[in-house]
C-alpha positions in Angstrom: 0.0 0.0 0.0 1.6 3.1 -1.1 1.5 7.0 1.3 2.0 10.1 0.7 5.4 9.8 1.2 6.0 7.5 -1.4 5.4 10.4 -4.0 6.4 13.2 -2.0 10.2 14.5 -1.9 10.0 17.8 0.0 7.3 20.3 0.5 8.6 23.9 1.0 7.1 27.0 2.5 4.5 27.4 5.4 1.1 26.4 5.8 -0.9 29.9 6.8 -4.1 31.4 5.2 -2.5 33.6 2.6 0.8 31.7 1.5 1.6 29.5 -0.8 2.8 25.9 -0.5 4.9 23.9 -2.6 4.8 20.3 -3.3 7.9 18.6 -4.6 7.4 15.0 -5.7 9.6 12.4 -6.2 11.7 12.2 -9.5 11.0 8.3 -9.8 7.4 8.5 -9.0 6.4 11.8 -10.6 4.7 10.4 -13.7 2.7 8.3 -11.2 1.6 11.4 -9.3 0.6 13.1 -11.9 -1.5 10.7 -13.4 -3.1 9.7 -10.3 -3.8 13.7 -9.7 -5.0 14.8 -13.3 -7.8 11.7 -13.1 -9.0 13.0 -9.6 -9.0 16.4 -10.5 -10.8 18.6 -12.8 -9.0 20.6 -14.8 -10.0 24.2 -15.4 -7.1 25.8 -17.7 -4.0 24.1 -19.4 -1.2 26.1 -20.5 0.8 24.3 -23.0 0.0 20.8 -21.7 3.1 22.0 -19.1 0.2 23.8 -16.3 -2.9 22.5 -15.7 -4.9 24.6 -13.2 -7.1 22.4 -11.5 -9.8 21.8 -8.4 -10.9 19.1 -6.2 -12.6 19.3 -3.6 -13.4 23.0 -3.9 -9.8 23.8 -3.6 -7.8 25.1 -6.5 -4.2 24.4 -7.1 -1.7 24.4 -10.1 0.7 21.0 -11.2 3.7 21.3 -13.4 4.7 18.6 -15.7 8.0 18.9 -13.4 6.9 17.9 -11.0 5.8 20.3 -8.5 2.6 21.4 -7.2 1.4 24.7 -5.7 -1.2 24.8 -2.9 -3.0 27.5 -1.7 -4.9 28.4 1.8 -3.7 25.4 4.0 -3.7 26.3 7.4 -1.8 23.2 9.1 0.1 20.4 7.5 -1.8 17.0 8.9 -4.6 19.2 6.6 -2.2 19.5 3.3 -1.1 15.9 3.6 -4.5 14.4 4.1 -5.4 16.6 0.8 -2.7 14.8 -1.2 -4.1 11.4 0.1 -7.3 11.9 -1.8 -5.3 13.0 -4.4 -2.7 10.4 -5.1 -3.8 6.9 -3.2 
């Protein structure tokens, strides 16, 4: 059974109502990631197949093809990482 960690390398910034986090997944599993993300999610704007801007579960966020994710308005981190459980398991 695979976790959040599995997928997740490093995430960077600070939870907080106005700032912006940064997910960093794995090089080896980022393929994975996305996939598992972009069937959960619905996509609202892609920007050269390299953005997607997508929601799920009322919550907006933007993936890179590199990689990365950015994450707005989480106030802790138990409520981020529970967020990318729906999202990639």
């Amino acid at each position: 059974m695979s976790t959040v960690a599995d997928y997740v390398s490093r995430v960077e910034g600070t939870c907080g109502a106005e700032s912006d986090v940064i997910v960093v997944f794995k090089y080896e599993k980022k393929d994975e990631a996305i996939a598992n993300i972009l069937k959960k999610a619905k996509l609202k704007k892609s920007i050269a197949g390299i953005i997607f801007e997508l929601t799920f579960e009322e919550r907006s966020f933007r993936l890179y093809t590199s990689g990365r994710a950015i994450f707005r308005g989480f106030t802790s981190k138990p409520e981020l990482m529970d967020f990318l459980a729906k999202l990639l398991l």
